[in-house]
N, C-alpha and C positions, 0 to 999 in steps of 0.2 A: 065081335064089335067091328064094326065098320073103319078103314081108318083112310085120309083122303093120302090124294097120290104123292103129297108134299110127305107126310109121315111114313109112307110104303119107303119111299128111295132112303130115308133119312137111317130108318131103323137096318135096311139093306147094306146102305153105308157100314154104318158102326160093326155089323155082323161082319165083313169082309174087307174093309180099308182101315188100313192103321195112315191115321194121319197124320201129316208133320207139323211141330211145333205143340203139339197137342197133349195132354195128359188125358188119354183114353180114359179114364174112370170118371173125369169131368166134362167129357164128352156126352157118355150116357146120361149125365145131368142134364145140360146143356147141348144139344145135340147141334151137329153140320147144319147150315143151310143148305138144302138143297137145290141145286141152281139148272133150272132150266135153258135158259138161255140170255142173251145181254143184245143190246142195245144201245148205243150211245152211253152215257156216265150208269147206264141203271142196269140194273141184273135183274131178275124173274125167276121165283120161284117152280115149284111144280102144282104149284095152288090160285097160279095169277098175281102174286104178293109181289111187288117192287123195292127196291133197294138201290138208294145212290151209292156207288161205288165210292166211297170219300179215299181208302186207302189205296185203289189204281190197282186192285187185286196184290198186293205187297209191291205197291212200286213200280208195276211192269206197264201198265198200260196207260199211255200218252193220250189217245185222241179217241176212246171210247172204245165200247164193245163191239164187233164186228163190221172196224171202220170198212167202209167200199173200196177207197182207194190200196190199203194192206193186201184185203183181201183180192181184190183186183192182179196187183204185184204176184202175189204168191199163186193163184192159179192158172198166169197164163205162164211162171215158168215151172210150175209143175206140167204143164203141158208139153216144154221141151226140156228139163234136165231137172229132175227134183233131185241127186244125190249122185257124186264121184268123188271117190277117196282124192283129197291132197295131196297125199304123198306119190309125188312123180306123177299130176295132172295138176291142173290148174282149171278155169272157169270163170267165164266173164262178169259176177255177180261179187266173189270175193274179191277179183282184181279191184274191181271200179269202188266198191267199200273200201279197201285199205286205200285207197290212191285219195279217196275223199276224205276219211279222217286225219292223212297224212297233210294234205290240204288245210284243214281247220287247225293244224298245229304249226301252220308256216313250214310245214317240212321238219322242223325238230324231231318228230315219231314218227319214224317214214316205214318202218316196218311192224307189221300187225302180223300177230300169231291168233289161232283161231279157238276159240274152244267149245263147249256147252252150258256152261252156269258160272254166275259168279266164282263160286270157291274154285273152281278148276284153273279160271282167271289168275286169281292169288295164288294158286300153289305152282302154277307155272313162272309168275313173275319169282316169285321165291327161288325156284329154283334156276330160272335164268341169271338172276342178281349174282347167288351163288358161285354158278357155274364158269360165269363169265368172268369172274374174280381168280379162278382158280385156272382158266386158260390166260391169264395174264401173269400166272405165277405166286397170286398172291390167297395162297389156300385158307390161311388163317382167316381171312374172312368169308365166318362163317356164322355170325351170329345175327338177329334181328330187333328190331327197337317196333315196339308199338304204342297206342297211346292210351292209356288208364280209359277202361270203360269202351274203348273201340270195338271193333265187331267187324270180323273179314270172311265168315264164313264158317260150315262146319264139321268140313273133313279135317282130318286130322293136321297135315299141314297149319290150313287158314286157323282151328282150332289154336296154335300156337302163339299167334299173333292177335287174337281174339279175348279179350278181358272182361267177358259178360258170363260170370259166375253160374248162371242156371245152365249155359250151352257148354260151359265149360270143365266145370271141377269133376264130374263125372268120370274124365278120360284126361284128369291131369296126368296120373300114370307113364299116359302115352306120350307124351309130347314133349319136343323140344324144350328149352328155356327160351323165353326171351327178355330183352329187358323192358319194362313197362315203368313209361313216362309222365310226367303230368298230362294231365288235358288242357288243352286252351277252354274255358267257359265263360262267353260272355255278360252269363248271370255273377261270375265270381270276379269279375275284373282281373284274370288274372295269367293273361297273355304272356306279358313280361316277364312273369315268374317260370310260365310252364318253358320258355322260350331257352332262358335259364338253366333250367334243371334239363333240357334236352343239350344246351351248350357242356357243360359240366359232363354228362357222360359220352359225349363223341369226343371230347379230349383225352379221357380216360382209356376208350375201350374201342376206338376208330381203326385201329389196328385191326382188330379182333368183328367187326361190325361189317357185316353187306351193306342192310338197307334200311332204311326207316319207313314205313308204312302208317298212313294217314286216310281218313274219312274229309274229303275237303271239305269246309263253313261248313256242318254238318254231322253228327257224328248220331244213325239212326237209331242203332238198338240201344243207346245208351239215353233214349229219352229225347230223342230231337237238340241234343245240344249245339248252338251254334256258336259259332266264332267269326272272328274277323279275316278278311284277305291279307292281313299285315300279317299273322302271325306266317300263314303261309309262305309269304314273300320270305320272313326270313329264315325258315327252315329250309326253303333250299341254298339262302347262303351258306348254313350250317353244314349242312350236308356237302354244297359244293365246295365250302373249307377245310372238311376235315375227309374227302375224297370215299365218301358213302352215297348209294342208291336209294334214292328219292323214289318211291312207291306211292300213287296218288290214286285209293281205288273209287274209281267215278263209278260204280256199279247203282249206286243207289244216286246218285246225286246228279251225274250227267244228263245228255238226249236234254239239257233245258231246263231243269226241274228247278237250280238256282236264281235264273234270269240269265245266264250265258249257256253255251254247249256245254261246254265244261267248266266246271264249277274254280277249275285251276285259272281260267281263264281272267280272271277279276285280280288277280295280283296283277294284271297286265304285264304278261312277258314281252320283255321289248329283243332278247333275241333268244335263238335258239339256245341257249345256255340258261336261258332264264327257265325252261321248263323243264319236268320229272323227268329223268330217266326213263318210269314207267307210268304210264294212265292205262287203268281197264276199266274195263265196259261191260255192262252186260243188259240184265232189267230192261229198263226202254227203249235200248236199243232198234229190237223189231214191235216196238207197239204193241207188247201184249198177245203176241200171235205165238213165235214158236222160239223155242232155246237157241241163245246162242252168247257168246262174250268172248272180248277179243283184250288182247295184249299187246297198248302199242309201245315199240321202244325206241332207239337212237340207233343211228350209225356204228357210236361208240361199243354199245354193246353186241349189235350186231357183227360187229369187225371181230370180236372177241372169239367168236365161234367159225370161223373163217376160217379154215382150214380142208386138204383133202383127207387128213385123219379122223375117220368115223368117231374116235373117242374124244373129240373134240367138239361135236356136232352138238344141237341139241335134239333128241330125240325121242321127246315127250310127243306122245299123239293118242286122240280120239277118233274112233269112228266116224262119228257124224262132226269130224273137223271140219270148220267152212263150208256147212251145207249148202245147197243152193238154195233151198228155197228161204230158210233164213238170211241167208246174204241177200236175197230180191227181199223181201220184206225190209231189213234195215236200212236198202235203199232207197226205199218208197217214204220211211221215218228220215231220211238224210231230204229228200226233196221238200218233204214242208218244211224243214229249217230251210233251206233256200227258197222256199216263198213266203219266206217271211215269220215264220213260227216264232221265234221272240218276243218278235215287236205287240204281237199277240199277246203275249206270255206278260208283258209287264202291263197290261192293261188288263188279265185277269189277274193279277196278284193284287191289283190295286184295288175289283173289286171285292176281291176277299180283306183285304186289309180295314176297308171302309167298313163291311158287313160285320165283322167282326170286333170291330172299336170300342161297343159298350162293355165287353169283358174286362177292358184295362182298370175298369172299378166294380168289378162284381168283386166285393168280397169273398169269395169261396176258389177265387182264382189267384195265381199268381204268376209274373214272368211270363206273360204273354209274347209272341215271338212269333217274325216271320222271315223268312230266308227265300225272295221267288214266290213260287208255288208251294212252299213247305210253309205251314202257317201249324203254331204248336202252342201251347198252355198249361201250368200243370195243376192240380187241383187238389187243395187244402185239406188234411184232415178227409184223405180219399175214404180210410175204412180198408176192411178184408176187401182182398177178390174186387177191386172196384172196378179193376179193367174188364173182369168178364160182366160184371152188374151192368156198367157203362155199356158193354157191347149189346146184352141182350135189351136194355134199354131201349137204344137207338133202332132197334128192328122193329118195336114197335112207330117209330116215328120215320118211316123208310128209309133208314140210314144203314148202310155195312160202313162200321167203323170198329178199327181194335187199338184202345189207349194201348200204351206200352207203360207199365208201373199203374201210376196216378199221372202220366203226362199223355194227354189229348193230344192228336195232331189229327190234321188231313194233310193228303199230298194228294188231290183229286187229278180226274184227265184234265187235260186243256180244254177242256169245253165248258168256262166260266163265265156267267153274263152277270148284270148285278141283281136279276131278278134268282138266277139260281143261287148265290154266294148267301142272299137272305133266308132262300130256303134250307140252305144252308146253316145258316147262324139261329136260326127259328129250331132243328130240329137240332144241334146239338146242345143248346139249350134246354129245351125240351129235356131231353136226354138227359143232363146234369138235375133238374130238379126232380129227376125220378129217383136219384138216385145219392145225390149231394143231403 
């Protein structure tokens, strides 16, 4: 039997990649797309078949599929330095990135450490929190706070601080304790409380506590939950009262995706003290191009490791630390925020917000929700398997989208007009009555 070249690569897949996030034996159900190539918001099969990118390929890509200008960035410095180890070199790609996000924090984060993916991100901020605790004398602090339902990652480390039961219980075994906190959820009203019960155990255990680690206005694998900038505002009092490290991981939520750079940025820090000890990065960083995530810190903590005694130092390192050609691509993703990339950004949220308006009375929905460019829903009486039903759905209606649970969201590129936000709102509908 004949089979077309969309089915050849698919079936090729499954025979030789084990995929992430995936249960392979519902895979062979449900098989990969198989993606030829991308374009602006769309992907392309190996059949000609189309697909709006609604989830930014998990997050990562900002301004489309093989933007010109990324692209442009990365190969003309692939042309004079694509890679030199950091340790004992430097390179004028990672300079000008750190000296830029240190910029966008008023100086507060003036020092960036480099890495390759989110969770490398988190298990270095963890160990830095740690570390720097323990060159200040104070070794007992050595314990971590995260928030109910949060999600940092899935090496073991980030696993620790990570409260999403299917990435997790498999390898509780392994892993630290931490203590796990309410959530702030704006569906729950219940800020004040979670606010509360985070006061209540740094009284207790602040001794004993590094850091607290937080998803800001946003908390993704746990269903798009959002929250307000108050609550944030006052966990860092918390934190700066009971003298523990504030961990704010912008991996999913920064580069924009809120309506500001960073999503911390809306409690309006009026000084350096008003901001995290730690913000990481990673995701949109470079627009969807190539790995990379970074760690920016303080002074404070930096003075910490300051010392001519190596065992003092910190001396966590990767390979491909502060690549160059990732660092030119992040800084080609830092130039359209300085041309203006927000100002953008809150006139496509508005037309997703419009396009999206008749949900707020579809019965079959609830708790419609939008934070920026993160626009989310969750949907009633979903049924088994609704998120994989949902996704295969939407492939018919040229949509790449993956619910998380029964909760819908898109976090699409910036390239939102009000003619696509319809086609938009047209095909995940669509989608729901295939399947609602």
């Amino acid at each position: 039997m004949t089979i077309s070249p969309q089915q050849d690569w698919q079936q090729r897949s499954l025979a030789a990649v084990w995929h992430p996030c995936t249960q392979m034996a519902r895979a062979a159900v449900a098989p990969p797309l198989a993606i030829a190539r991308g374009a602006g918001p769309w992907l392309y099969d190996f059949d000609g078949k189309r697909y709006f990118d609604a989830n930014s390929s998990w997050w990562v890509n900002l301004f489309g599929h093989a933007d010109a200008g990324l692209n442009d960035a990365i190969k003309q410095q692939l042309d004079t330095l694509p890679h030199v180890m950091l340790a004992g070199c430097t390179h004028a790609p990672a300079v000008r990135l750190a000296e830029r996000l240190s910029a966008r924090t008023g100086g507060a984060l003036g020092h960036s450490f480099f890495a390759s993916d989110g969770a490398s991100a988190v298990e270095i901020a963890l160990k830095q929190s740690f570390h720097s605790w323990r060159n200040l004398g104070r070794s007992d602090k050595r314990e971590f706070v995260c928030l109910k339902n949060g999600y940092h990652g899935e090496t073991i480390g980030a696993l620790a601080v990570t409260d999403v039961a299917v990435f997790r219980d498999a390898y509780d075994p392994l892993l630290m304790r931490a203590h796990i906190v309410m959530s702030p959820d704006a569906r729950l009203a219940n800020e004040a409380a979670a606010l509360t019960a985070m006061r209540e155990l740094l009284a207790a255990r602040s001794a004993q506590i590094a850091a607290v680690i937080v998803e800001p206005l946003v908390q993704g694998a746990a269903g798009m939950v959002m929250y307000s900038a108050d609550y944030l505002r006052g966990l860092r009092r918390l934190c700066t009262e009971f003298e523990v490290h504030l961990i704010v991981d912008e991996i999913a939520m920064g580069c924009g995706r809120t309506g500001t750079f960073f999503a911390f940025e809306q409690t309006q820090p009026q000084s350096k003290a008003d901001w995290p000890d730690f913000v990481l990065l990673s995701k949109g960083i470079t627009g969807g191009t190539l790995p990379l995530s970074l760690v920016l810190t303080t002074e404070a903590v930096y003075q910490a490791f300051w010392s001519e005694d190596v065992a003092r130092g910190f001396l966590h390192s990767h390979s491909y630390t502060g690549n160059a050609l990732a660092c030119a691509a992040a800084n080609a993703v830092l130039d359209r925020f300085d041309a203006g990339q927000l100002d953008a950004n809150l006139i496509q949220a508005q037309h997703l917000k419009n396009a999206f308006a008749p949900l707020a009375v579809d019965a079959r929905v609830e708790h419609l929700r939008q934070q920026g460019m993160v626009l989310a829903f969750d949907v009633k009486d979903a049924g088994p398997r609704f998120a994989e039903r949902f996704h295969l759905a939407a492939r018919a209606h040229q949509l790449l989208i993956r619910p998380i649970g029964n909760t819908v969201y898109l976090m699409p590129p910036y390239l939102i007009d009000a003619a696509t936000a319809a086609f938009l709102f047209d095909a995940v509908t669509a989608s729901l009555n295939d399947v609602a």
